[in-house]
C-alpha positions in Angstrom: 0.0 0.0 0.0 0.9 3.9 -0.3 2.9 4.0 3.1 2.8 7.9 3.3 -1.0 7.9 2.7 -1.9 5.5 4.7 -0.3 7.3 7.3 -1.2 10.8 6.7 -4.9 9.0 6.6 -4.2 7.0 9.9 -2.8 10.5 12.0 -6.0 12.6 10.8 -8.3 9.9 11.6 -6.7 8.2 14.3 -7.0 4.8 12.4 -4.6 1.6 13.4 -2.3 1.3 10.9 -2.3 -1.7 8.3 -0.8 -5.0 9.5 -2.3 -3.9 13.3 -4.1 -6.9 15.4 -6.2 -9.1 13.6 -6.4 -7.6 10.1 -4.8 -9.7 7.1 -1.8 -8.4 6.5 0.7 -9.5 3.3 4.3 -9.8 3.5 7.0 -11.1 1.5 4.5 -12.6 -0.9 2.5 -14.3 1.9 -0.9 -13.7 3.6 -0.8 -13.3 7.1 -2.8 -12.3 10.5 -1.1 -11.4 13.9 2.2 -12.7 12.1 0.7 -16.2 11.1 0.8 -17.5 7.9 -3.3 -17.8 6.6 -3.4 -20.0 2.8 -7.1 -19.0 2.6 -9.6 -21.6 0.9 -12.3 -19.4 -0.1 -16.0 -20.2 -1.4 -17.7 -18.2 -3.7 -21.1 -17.1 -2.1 -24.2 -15.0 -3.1 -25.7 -13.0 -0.9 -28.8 -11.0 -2.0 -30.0 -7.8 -0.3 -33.9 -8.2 0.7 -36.2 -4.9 1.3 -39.4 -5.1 3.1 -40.1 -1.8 2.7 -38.6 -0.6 6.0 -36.2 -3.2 6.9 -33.2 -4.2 4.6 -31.4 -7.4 5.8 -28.8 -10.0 4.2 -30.1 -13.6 2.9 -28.6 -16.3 1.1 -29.2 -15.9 -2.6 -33.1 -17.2 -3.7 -31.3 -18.8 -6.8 -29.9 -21.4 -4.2 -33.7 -23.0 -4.4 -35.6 -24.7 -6.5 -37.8 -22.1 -7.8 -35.3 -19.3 -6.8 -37.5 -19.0 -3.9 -36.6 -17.7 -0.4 -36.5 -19.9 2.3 -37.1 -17.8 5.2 -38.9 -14.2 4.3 -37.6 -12.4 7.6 -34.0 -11.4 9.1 -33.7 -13.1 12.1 -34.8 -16.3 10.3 -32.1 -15.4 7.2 -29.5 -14.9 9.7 -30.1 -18.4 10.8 -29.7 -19.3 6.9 -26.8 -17.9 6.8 -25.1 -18.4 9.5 -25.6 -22.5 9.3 -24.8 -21.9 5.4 -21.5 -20.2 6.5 -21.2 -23.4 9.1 -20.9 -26.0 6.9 -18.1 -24.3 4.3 -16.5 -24.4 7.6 -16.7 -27.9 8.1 -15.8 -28.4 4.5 -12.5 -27.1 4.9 -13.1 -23.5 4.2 -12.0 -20.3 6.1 -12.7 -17.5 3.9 -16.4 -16.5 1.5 -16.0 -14.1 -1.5 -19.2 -12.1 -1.7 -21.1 -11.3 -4.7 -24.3 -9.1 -5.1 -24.3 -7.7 -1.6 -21.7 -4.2 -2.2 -21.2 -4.5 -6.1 -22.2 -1.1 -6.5 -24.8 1.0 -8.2 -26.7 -0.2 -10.9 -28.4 1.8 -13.9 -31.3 1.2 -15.9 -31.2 1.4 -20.0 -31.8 5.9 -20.4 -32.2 6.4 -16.8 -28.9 8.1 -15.5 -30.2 7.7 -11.7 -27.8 5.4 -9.7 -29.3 2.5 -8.2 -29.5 -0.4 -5.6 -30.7 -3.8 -6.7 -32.6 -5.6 -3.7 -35.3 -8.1 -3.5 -38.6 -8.4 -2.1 -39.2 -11.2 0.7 -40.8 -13.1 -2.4 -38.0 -13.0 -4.3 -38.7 -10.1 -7.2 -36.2 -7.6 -8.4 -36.3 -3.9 -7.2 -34.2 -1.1 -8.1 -33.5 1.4 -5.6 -33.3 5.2 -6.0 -29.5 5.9 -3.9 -31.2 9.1 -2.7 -33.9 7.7 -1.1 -34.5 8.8 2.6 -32.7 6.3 5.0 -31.8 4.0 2.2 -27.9 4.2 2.6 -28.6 3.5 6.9 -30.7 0.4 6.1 -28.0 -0.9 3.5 -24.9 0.1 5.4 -26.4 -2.1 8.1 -27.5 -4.9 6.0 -23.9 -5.1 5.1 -22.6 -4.9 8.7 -25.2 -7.6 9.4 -23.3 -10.1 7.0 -19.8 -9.3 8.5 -20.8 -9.9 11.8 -22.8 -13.5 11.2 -19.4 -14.1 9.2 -17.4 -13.4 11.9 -19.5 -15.2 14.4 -18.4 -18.4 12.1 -14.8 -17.4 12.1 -14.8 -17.2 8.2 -12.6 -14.0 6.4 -14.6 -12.2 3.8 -13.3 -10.7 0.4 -16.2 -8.3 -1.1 -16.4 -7.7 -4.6 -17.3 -3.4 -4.4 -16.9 -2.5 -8.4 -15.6 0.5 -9.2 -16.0 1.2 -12.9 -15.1 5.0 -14.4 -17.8 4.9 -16.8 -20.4 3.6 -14.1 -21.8 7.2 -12.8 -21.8 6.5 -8.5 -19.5 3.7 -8.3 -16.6 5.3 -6.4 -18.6 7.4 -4.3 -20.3 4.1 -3.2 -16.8 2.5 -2.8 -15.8 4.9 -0.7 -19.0 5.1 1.3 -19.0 1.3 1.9 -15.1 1.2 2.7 -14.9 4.0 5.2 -18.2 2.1 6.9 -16.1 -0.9 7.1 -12.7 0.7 7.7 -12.0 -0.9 11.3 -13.7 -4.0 10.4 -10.7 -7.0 10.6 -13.4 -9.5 9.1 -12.7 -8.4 5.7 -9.6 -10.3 3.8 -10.0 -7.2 0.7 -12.0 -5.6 -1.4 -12.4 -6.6 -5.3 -12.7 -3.8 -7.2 -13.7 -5.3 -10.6 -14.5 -8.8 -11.8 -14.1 -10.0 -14.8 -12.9 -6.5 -17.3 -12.3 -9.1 -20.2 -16.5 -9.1 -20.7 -17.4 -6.1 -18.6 -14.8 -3.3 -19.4 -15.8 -2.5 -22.6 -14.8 -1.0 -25.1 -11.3 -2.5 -24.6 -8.8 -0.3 -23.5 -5.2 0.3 -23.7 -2.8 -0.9 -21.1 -1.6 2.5 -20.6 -5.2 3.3 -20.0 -5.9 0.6 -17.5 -1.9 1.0 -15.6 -3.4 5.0 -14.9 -6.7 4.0 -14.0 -5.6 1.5 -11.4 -3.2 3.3 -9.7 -6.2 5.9 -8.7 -7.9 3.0 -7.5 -5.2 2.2 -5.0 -5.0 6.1 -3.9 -8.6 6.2 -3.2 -8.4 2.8 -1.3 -5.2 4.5 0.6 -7.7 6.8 1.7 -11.0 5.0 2.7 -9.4 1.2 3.5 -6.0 1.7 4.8 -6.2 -1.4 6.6 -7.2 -3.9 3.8 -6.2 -5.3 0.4 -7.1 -4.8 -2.9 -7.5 -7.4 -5.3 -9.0 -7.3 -9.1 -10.5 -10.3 -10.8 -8.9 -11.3 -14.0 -10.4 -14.0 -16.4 -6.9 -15.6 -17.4 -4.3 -15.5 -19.5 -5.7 -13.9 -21.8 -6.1 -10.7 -19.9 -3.2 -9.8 -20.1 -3.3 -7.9 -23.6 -4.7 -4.6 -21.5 -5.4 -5.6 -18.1 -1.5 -7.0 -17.8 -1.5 -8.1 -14.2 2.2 -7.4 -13.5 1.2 -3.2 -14.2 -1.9 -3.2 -12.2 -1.5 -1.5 -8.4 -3.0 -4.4 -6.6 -1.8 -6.3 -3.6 -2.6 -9.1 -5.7 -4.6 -10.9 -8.3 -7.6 -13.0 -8.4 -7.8 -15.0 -11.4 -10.5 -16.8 -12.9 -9.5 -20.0 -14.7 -12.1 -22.4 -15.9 -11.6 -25.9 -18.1 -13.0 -24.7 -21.5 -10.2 -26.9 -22.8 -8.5 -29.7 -21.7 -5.8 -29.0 -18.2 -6.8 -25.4 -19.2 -6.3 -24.5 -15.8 -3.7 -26.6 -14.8 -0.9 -24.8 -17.9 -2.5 -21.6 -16.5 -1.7 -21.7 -13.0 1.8 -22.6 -14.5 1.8 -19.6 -16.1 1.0 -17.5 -13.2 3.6 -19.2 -11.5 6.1 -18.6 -13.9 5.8 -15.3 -15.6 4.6 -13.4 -12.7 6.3 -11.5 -9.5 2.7 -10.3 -8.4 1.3 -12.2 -5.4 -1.8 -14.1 -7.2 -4.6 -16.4 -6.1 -7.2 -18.2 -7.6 -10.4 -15.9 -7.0 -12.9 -18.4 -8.9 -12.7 -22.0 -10.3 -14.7 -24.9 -11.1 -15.7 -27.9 -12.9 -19.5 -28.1 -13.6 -20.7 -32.1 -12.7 -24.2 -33.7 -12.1 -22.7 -37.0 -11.9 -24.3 -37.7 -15.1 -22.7 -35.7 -18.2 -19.8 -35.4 -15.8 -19.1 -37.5 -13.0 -18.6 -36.4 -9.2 -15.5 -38.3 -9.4 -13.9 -35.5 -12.6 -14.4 -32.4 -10.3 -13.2 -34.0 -7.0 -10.1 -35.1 -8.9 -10.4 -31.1 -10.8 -10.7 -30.1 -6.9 -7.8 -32.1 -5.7 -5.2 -31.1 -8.9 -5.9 -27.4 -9.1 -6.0 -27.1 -5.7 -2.4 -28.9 -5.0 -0.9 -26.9 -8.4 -2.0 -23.4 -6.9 0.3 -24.2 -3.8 3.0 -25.6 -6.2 3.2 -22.6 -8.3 3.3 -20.7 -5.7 -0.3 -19.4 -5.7 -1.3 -17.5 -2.3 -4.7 -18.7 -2.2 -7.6 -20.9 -3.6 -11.5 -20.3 -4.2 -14.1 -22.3 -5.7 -17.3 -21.2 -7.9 -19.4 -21.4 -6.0 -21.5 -22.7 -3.0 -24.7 -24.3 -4.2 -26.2 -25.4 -8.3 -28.1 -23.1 -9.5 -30.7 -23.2 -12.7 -29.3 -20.6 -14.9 -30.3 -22.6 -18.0 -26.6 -23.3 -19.0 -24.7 -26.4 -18.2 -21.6 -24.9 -17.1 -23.3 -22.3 -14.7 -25.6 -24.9 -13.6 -23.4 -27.1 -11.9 -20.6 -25.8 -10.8 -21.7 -25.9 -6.9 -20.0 -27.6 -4.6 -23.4 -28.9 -3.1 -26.7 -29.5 -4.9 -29.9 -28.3 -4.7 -31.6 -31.5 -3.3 -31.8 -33.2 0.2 -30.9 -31.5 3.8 -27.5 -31.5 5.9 -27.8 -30.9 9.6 -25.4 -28.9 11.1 -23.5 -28.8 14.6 -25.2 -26.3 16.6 -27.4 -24.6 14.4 -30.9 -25.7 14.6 -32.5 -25.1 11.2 -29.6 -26.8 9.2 -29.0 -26.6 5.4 -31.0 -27.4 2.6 -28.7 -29.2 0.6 -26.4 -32.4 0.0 -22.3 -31.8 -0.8 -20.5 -33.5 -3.5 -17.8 -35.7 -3.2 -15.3 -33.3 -4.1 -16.6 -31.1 -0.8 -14.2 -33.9 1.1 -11.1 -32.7 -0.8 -11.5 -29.6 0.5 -12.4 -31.2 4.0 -9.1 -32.6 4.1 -6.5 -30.0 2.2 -3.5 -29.4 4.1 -1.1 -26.6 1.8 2.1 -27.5 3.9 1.7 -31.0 2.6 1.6 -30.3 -1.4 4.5 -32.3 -3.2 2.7 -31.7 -6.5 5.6 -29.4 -8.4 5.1 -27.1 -11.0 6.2 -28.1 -14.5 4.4 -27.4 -17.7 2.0 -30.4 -19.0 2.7 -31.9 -22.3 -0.3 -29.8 -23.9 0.8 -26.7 -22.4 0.7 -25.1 -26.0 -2.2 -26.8 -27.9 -4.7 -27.7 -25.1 -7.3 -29.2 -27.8 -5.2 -30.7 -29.9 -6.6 -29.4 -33.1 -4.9 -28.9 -36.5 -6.9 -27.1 -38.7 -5.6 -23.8 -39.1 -2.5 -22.8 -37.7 -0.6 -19.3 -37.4 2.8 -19.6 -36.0 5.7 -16.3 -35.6 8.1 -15.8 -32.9 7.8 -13.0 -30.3 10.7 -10.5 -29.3 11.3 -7.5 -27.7 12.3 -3.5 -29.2 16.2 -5.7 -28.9 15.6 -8.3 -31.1 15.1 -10.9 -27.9 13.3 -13.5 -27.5 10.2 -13.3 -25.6 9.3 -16.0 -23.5 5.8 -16.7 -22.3 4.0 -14.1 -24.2 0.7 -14.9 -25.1 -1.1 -15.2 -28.8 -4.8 -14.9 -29.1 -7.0 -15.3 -32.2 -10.8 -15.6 -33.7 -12.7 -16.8 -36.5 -13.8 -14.3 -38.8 -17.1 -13.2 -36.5 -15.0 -12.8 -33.1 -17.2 -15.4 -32.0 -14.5 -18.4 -30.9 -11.0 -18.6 -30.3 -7.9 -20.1 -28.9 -4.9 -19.0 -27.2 -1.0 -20.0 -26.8 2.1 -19.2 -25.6 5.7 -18.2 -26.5 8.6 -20.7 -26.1 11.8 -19.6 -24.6 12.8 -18.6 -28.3 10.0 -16.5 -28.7 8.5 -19.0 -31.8 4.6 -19.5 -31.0 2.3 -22.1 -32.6 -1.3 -21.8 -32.6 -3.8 -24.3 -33.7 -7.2 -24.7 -34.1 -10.6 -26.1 -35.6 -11.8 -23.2 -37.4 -10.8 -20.5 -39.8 -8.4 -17.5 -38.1 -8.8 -14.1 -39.2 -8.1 -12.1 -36.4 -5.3 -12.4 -34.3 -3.2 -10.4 -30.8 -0.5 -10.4 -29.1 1.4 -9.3 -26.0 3.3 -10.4 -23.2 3.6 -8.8 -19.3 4.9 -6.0 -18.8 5.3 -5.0 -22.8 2.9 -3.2 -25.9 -0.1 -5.5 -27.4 0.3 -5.8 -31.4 -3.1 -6.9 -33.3 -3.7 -7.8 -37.0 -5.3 -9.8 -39.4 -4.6 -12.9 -41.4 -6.4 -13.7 -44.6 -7.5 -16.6 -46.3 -5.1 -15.8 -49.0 -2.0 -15.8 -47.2 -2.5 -19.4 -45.8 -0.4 -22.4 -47.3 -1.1 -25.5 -46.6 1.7 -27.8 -45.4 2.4 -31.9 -45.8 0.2 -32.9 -43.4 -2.6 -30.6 -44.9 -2.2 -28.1 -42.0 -3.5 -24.7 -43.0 -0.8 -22.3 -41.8 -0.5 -18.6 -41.7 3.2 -17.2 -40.7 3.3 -13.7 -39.1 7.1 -13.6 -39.1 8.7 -11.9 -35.8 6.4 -9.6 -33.7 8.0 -7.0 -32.0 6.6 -6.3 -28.6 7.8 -3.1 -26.8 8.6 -2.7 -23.4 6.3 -0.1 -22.0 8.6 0.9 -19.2 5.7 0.6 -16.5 6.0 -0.6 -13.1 3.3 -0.9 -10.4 
């Protein structure tokens, strides 16, 4: 963090200073609390905000239920929800939830300019707030407190995603609102200030753009959470074309790696652990299973793998996506919880219990120790073709303003409509080799730390070599350093 802010922050408003009792700290590359090392193990958890019309309360997302119903329509009886609900990630093996829905931010309606707040009735329906609204900001500051302290009551860390967007009119005023609310509060592990800019920064922007953009994120969290880390959620790999996560002013980055292609994840968290000096963790992850198209058995052995590779690498954390199937109407969404909708689990100590059976992979978590990982860290076999295709192919070779090889930088490209692609890596002599099932036309690339290069290859320029291969050669692809350091 900005030492000399934080301080100036700290003597004005007679704040503890960061690393003080019982807030998670980093050092050297490590999370930490009162000087003990913390690995958290993190579930990904929805948490709606419910409005009765003069009370506003936390409740476990309606989308958990059949029917996207809720199961108890008051707070006390929520707070019982959740708190059993945060019980049993607990007994799973978890120590930490990352928060969704509850502070993302204002929202805005298509040609209404008015910021927002998304809540939900007691029966379940959508309602959008007007910010300005007489004791609105009381009721939801306290809704919010309400969550922290049921989550502290079950000794479980909390990151909260809190958005801040610059073309989202509101966003930072309600960042800063929510985080000097919550500036003493040691329950929070940090606040995620985007999720996700692959799909919802858009237009794209440069990385120059992003690299300044950032770094007024981190002063305006100097000022209003001096105590707690900042984190931004990045898709992949492939992020780092504009969003490079070695230029963005972050104590560290949450990625996002799911198995669109096979050991996907496993060649990414490589990557992080290779290319990268920014502490990194794995903010959201899964593999979608009914025990029918996919078995139980593929994401408890997904669990067990990516879990043991994020230590090996060198990963500082570990969170799964998410708590509970839902019925989004997509497979992969669908799925990916780590219990199902169906039966009931009693709980120790909590009365109402949770509605709800885990998955077998629910006992790899049960039983992950970090200090015992002997898993190492080396690339797969497939680390540069996860498919296997052979289609189309456009190869080159990656170096810097020097004429130097670039190692690891990444090469992204599309079919003609930008609606599918595939992605690769640089050897250590800069050549690259993507493949594919389809027709490229598009094509980037960029490595961390350097400039992103973009162009087109068409149909004309492929040849087709003796195994029938359609290839397009881009030659050497100069990548410039930008000469930008967080």
């Amino acid at each position: 963090m900005g030492a000399w802010s934080v301080l100036l922050t700290c003597l004005l408003l007679g704040c503890d200073r960061p690393g003080s009792q019982g807030f998670v700290d980093l050092q050297d590359g490590h999370l930490e609390v009162n000087g003990q090392p913390m690995f958290p193990v993190i579930m990904n958890y929805q948490v709606n905000l419910v409005f009765d019309g003069a009370l506003m309360w936390p409740a476990s997302y309606c989308g958990y239920n059949p029917g996207d119903r809720y199961r108890f329509r008051d707070p006390d009886s929520s707070a019982l929800q959740v708190r059993a609900e945060l019980a049993i990630m607990k007994e799973l093996g978890f120590n930490a939830v990352r928060v969704t829905s509850l502070t993302e931010g204002p929202v805005h309606l298509e040609d209404d300019p008015t910021p927002r707040l998304r809540v939900r009735t007691p029966e379940g329906q959508q309602e959008f707030l007007d910010l300005a609204m007489e004791g609105l900001e009381r009721n939801y500051l306290a809704a919010v407190r309400r969550f922290l302290d049921l989550a502290a009551e079950e000794g479980m860390r909390v990151i909260l995603l809190t958005t801040i967007h610059d073309d989202r009119p509101g966003s930072r005023e309600h960042f800063t609102t929510v985080a000097d609310f919550l500036r003493n509060d040691t329950t929070i592990l940090a606040f995620d200030l985007f999720n996700e800019p692959l799909y919802f920064d858009l237009p794209p922007r440069s990385k120059k753009e992003v690299y300044r953009m950032v770094k007024e994120w981190r002063k305006l969290a100097d000022r209003h959470a001096p105590h707690h880390l900042i984190t931004i959620g990045l898709t992949g790999i492939r992020e780092v074309h504009a969003w490079d996560p070695e230029l963005l002013d972050v104590d560290f980055i949450s990625f996002h790696p799911y198995e669109y292609e096979p050991d996907q994840v496993l060649n990414e968290l490589a990557w992080y652990g290779r290319y990268l000096t920014i502490p990194w963790m794995i903010g959201e992850t899964s593999l979608p299973a009914d025990d029918d198209s996919v078995s139980y058995a593929d994401m408890a052995r997904f669990a067990q793998q990516t879990l043991e590779r994020t230590v090996a690498c060198g990963g500082i954390g570990y969170s799964w996506w998410q708590f509970k199937d839902v019925r989004w109407g997509r497979f992969h969404s669908d799925h990916m919880g780590l219990l199902t909708m169906e039966g009931h689990e009693d709980v120790e100590d909590h009365p109402i219990g949770v509605e709800g059976t885990p998955k077998p992979a629910a006992e790899v978590f049960r039983d992950f120790d970090p200090g015992k990982v002997t898993m190492d860290c080396r690339e797969l076999p497939n680390q540069f073709n996860y498919s296997g295709h052979d289609r189309s192919r456009i190869t080159g070779r990656l170096v810097d303003e020097h004429g130097h090889p670039i190692e690891g930088g990444v090469v992204l490209a599309w079919n003609r409509f930008y609606s599918h692609s595939y992605h690769t890596t640089s050897r250590a002599d800069g050549t690259f080799e993507l493949l594919g099932d389809m027709d490229f036309h598009h094509w980037i690339a960029s490595a961390v730390g350097h400039a992103m290069v973009r162009g087109e290859c068409p149909a004309s320029g492929f040849r087709r070599d003796p195994a029938g291969t359609a290839t397009f050669h881009l030659g050497e692809l100069e990548l410039k350093d930008l000469g930008l350091r967080r």
